[in-house]
N, C-alpha and C positions, 0 to 999 in steps of 0.2 A: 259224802264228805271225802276230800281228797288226802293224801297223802300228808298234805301242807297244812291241815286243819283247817281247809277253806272248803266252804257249804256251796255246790253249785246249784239252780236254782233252774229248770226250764219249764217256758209260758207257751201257749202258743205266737208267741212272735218274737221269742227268743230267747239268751240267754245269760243268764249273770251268775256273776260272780260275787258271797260277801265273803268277805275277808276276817278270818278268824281274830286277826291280830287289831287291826282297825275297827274291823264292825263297818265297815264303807260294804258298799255296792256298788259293783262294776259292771256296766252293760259289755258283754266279750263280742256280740254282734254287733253293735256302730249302730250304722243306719238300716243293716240290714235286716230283712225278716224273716225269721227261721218259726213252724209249729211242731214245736220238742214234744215224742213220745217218750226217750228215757235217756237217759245217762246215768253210763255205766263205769265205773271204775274198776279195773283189772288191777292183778296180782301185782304187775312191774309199774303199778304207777300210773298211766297214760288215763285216761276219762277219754273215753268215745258215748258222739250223742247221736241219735236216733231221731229223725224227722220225717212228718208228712210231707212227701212226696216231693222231698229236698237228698234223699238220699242216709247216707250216714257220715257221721265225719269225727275227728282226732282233734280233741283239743291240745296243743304242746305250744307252750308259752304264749299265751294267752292269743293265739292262735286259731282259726278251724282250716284245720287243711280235709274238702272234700274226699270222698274214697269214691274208686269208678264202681259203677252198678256192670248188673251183668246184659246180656243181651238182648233177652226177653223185657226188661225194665222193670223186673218185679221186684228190684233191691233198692226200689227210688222210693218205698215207704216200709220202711222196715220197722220190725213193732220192739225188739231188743236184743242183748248180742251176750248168749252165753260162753265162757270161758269153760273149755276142759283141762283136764292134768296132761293132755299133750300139744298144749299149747292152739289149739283150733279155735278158731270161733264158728257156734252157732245160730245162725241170724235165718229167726223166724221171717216169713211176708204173707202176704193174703193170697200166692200163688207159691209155694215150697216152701223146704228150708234148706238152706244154703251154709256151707262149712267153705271155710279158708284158716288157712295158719297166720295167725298173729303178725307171723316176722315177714309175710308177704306185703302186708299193711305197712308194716312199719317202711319196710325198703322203699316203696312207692311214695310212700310221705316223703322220704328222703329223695328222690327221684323220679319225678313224673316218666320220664321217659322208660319205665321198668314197667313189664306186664305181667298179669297173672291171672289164672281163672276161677272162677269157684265150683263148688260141686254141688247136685243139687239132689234133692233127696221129694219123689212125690209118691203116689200113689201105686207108683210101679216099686218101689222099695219098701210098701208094705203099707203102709199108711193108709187112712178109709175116706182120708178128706186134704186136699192141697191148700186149704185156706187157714191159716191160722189166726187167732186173735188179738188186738191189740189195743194199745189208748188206754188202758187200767194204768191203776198202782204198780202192779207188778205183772209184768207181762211174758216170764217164764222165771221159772227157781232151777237151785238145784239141790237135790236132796241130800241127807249123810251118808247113804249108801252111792253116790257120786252119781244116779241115777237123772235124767233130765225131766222137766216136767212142763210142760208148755198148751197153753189153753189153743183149742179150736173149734170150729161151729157141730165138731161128732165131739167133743168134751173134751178131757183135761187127755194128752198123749204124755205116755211116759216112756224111757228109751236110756240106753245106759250107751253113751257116745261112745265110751270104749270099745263097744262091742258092734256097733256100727260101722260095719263097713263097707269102704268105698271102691264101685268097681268099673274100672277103665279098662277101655277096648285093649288089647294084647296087640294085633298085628293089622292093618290094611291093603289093600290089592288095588293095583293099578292099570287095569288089563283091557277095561273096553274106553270106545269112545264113539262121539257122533261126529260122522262127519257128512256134512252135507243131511241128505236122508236117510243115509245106511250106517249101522253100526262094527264098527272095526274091532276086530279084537288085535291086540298087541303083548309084545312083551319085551318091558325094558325099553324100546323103540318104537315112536310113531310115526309114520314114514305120511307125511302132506303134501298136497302142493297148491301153488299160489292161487288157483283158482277158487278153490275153498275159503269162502271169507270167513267162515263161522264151523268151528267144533268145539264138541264138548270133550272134557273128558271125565269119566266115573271113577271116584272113589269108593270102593267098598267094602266094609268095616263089618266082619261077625260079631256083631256085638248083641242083643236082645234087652238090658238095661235101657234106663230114660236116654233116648237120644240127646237131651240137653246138655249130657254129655259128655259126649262125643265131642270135641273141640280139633277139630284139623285147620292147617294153617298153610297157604299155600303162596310160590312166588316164581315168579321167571326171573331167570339169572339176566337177562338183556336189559330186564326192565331201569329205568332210571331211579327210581325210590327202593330203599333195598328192604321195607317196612313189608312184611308179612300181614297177606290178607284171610280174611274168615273165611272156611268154605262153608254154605248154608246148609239146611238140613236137607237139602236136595241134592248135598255131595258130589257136585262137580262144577268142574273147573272151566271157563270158556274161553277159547281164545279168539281172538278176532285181528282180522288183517296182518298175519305175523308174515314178514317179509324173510325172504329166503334164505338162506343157511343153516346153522345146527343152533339149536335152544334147546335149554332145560329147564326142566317146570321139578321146583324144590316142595316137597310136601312132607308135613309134619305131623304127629297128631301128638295130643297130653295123654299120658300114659297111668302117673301115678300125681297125687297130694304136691311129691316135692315138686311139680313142674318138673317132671321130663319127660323127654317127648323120643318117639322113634321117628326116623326121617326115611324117604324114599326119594329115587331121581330117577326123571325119564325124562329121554334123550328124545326132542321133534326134532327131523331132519324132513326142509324143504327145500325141496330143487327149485334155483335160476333159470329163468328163461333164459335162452340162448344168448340173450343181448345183456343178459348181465352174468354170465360165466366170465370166469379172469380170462380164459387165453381171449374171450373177443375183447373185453376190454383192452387186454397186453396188444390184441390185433388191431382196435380203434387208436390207439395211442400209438403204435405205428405205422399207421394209416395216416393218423392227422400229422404226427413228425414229418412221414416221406411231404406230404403236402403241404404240409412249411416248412420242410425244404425245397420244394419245385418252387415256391411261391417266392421266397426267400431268393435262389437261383435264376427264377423270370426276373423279380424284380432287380437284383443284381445286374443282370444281363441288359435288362432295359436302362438303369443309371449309367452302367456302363456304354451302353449305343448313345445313349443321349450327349453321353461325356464326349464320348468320340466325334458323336457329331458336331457340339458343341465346341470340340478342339476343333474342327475340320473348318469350322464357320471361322472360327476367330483366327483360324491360319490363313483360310482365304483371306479374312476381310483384312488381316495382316497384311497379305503379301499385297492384296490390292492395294492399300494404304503407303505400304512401301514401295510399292511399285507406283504409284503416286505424286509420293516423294519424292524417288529417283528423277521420274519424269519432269516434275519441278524444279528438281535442281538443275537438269540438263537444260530444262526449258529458260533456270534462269543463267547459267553459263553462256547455252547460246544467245539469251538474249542482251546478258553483258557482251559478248563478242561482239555482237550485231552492232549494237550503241557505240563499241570502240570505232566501230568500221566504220560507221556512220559519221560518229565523229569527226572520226579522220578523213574520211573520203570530203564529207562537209567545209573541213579545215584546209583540204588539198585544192579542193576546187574554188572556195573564199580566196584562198590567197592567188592561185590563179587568176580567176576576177580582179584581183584588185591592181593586176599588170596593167591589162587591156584597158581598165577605167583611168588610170593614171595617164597611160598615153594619149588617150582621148582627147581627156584634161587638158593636157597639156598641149596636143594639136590644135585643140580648139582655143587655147587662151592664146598661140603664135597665131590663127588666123584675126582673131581678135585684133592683136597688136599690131599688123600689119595691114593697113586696111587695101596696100594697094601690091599684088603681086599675080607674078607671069605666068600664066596659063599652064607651064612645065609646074611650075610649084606647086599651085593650085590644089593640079591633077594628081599628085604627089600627096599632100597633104589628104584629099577624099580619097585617096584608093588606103592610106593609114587608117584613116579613119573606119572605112569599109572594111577593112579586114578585121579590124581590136573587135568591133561592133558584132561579126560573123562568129569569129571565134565566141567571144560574149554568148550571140543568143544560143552556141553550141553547148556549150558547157550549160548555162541554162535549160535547155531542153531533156540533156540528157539526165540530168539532175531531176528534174519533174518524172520522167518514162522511169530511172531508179526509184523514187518515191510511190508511184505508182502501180509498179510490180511488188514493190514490197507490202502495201497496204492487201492486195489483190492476194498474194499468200498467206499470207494473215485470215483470211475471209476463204482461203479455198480446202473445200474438202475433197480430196484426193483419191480420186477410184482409178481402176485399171484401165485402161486404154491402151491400143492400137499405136505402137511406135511409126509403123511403116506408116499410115495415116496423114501421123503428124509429120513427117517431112515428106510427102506425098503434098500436101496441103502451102509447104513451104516452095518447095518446087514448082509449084502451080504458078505460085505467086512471082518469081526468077524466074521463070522459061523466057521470059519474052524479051525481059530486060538479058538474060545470058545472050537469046538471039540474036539481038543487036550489037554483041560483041563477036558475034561468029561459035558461041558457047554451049557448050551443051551440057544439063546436068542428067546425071543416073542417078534414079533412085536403085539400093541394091536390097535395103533393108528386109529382111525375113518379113512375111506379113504373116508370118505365127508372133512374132516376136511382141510382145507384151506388156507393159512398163507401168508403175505404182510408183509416180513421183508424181511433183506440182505441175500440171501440165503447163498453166500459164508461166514458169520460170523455163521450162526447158523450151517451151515457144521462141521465148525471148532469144535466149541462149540462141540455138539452133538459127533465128533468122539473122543474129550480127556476123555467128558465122560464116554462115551462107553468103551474105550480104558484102563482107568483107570479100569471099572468094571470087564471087563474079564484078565486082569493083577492078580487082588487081588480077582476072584472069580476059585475056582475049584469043579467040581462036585459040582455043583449048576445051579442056573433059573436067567437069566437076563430078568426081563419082562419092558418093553416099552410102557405107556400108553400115548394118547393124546387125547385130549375133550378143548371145549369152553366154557368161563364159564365170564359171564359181561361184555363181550369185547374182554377178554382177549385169547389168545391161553396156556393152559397147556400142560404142557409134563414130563412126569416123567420117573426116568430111575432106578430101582429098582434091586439092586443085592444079594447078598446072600453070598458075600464073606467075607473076615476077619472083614470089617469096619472099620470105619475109628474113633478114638479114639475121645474123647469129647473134649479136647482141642484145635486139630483141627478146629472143627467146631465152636466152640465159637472165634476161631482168622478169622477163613471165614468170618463167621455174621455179626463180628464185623469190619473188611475192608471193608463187603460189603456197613457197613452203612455209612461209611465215610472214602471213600477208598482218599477221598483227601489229607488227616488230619494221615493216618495211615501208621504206619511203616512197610515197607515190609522185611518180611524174606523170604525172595527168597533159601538163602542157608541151610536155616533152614527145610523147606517146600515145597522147589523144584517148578519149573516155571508153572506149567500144570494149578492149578487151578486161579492165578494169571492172567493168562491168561485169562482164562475165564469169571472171572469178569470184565478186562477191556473191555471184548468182548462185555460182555451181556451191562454195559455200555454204550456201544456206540450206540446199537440197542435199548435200553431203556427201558431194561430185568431185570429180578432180577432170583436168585438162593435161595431153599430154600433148605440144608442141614439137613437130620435128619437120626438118626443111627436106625435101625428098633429094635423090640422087639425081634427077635428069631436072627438073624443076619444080616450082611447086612447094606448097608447104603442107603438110598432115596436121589435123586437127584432131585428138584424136580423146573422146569423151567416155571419161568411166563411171557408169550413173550406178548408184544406189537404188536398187530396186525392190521397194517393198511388197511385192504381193507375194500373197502367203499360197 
């Protein structure tokens, strides 16, 4: 009967509750099933029940809260649970009997996470037999003289708890260990190393009492759980694959009733292999720095070249582009020039044409008119007409040989060549025709002398002038100089004939200087040298005209010489 005037009641399948005040019955297990040897009610209150091979457990508000058994599992059917005057409980089984204090139970109820041991009492504490009795009515007492009394298979034992005492190991030693196949002795320090996957290490406890207990408790401070493990009754501790550095292995053992414990610590110190000592790590990490740096520096180096080359390409392809352009522009400058010349030359020799065809016209619409006239007139009339007609197919012709030359430079590609050569070639052509004037030309030109211009334009050039010279020279010296002189290619063509009147040459000069801007008399001065300036012109020549001192005119040509 409890405290409350309530009757508990256990079956083997469980337990109830009737209620002193209702008279009701309350199943306290539910569904589940418990085979009850006793319940016991203590001094403070609390009913603890006792079961087949369910353990023992705390009823506290209609509650069971289990209680932990001990190691061996001989507290998982316990037969009943005597109270002393200091507070202990005595919990017979069919393998010892077992004492803990009250208030260890209680804390644990209140705290699963709290541990505690029990003490165990067998045949090594005097006793003739470890199995005690159980399943009766009453399955121990306790007498007036505070004496216990509890049934076993040697008969009824009887023991006065007071005097009962419990005895725990004093001190433990931590001195040998197995390593590998040899045993090391130590102290305070166990000196490993990584090759070693597997040592023991020995606990040993002067103790001669039941080893059941002896309760040590051991733990590595490295380890991740910081839960305290059992050491077995084989008393040592194994460690496996402990990786290098310092560890300590924390060891404890239960000393007295109250839970407490003496502790000890030993220091394992295992040596790093080389490749895992700090200064090689401090030396791989400056290892791998210096070599991303060089890596970092090559690659640098190489965006760098790339850049540059990269700039070098886009300056070339730059400057080629501009230089491109330029050439474009110039190209299209000179060929607006060209066009104006053209032009104009076109517009100067049209309107000349259209003299000579008027008077044609016109002679030919008086012979018309006239059907009948005198052989003076006649003759008169056809030599007009032969001349406008001469003149006519003149300016025509030269007008085509212009056209000609020019399409021809358009189409020439320009290599070096042999000056002496080219008026060598010319002269060939004049020797026969000067002959017959009593004339003789000199060629005087350097036959080193070299020349990179149009060769079909300086043809041209070269043969009016010539052509002109031995026209207006007789019994006389054509002489032909050429030399280099700051660049440039010289050429002179010197003759000895009637010369050429100073007014002439001052309307040359002066076309030559602004032959854009100047008015051409074509019919006045005839197409030849006209010619020739737009020639030289285009080649990007000039003519120097001068009338010599004793006779003769100098011709005197400053060519533009492009070889490199």
């Amino acid at each position: 009967m409890t405290n409350e005037g309530d009757v508990m009641v256990g079956t083997i399948k469980g337990v109830y509750k009737i209620s002193g005040t209702t008279h009701k019955i309350y199943n306290v297990m539910g569904k589940n099933e418990l085979s009850v040897r006793d319940i016991i009610c203590t001094n403070d209150g609390n009913v603890w029940i006792t079961t087949l091979g369910k353990g023992f457990y705390l009823l506290k508000n209609n509650r069971l809260i289990k209680m932990p058994g001990d190691g061996e599992g001989n507290l998982s059917s316990p037969h009943t649970i005597l109270e002393d005057q200091n507070g202990y409980f005595w919990i017979p089984t069919n393998n010892g009997l077992y004492k803990v204090r009250e208030s260890l139970l209680l804390k644990y109820a209140k705290n699963h996470d709290f541990t505690f041991n029990y003490y165990r009492y067998s045949k090594e504490a005097g006793f003739t037999t470890n199995e005690f009795n159980g399943g009766g009515n009453v399955n121990g007492n306790k007498l007036k003289n505070g004496d216990f009394v509890l049934p076993s298979l040697s008969g009824l034992v009887f023991f006065n708890p007071l005097q009962a005492k419990s005895y725990y190991p004093k001190d433990l030693f931590i001195e040998r260990a197995l390593v590998g196949d040899k045993e090391v002795l130590f102290k305070n320090r166990l000196e490993l190393r990584q090759e070693n996957k597997r040592s023991d290490i020995f606990i040993d406890v002067p103790y001669y009492a039941s080893p059941d207990n002896i309760i040590i408790q051991a733990k590595l401070d490295d380890e991740t759980s910081n839960n305290w493990m059992l050491i077995g009754k084989d008393r040592k501790f194994s460690l496996n694959n402990l990786s290098y550095g310092t560890h300590f292995l924390m060891v404890r053992m239960l000393i007295s009733d109250q839970q407490e414990y003496i502790y000890k610590k030993i220091k394992i110190s295992i040596p790093p292999f080389f490749y895992q000592t700090v200064w090689f790590k401090v030396q791989m990490c400056f290892l791998l720095l210096f070599l991303l740096y060089l890596l970092v520096k090559w690659r640098t180096h190489f965006l760098k070249k790339k850049t540059l080359e990269l700039e070098g390409i886009i300056q070339l392809r730059t400057k080629i582009l501009s230089e491109t352009v330029d050439s474009l522009e110039i190209t299209q400058i000179k060929l607006e020039k060209e066009i104006e010349q053209q032009k104009k030359l076109i517009g100067t020799i049209t309107h000349d044409i259209t003299t000579p065809l008027k008077f044609i016209a016109l002679t030919s619409k008086e012979v018309l008119d006239h059907q009948e006239m005198d052989r003076v007139h006649t003759e008169k009339i056809l030599n007009s007409i032969y001349k406008s007609s001469n003149q006519l197919f003149n300016f025509t012709k030269t007008l085509k040989e212009y056209a000609d030359i020019y399409n021809e430079y358009r189409a020439d590609e320009t290599e070096i060549y042999s000056l002496y050569e080219l008026v060598e070639e010319k002269k060939i052509l004049f020797d026969e025709i000067a002959a017959n004037h009593d004339t003789v030309i000199v060629n005087n030109v350097s036959r080193t002398t070299d020349i990179r211009t149009s060769k079909n334009i300086l043809a041209v050039v070269i043969h009016n002038l010539m052509d002109n010279a031995v026209k207006y020279t007789i019994n006389g010296v054509i002489t032909i100089n050429g030399f280099e002189d700051k660049g440039m290619v010289n050429l002179e063509i010197i003759d000895t004939g009637v010369g050429m009147d100073e007014q002439k040459i001052r309307y040359y000069t002066k076309l030559q200087e602004n032959i854009e801007n100047e008015k051409l008399l074509l019919q006045k001065y005839g197409m030849g040298l006209h010619l020739i300036l737009q020639l030289l012109q285009m080649i990007e020549s000039k003519i120097i005209i001068k009338k010599n001192a004793s006779k003769g005119t100098s011709f005197r040509l400053i060519l533009k010489n492009g070889k490199k």
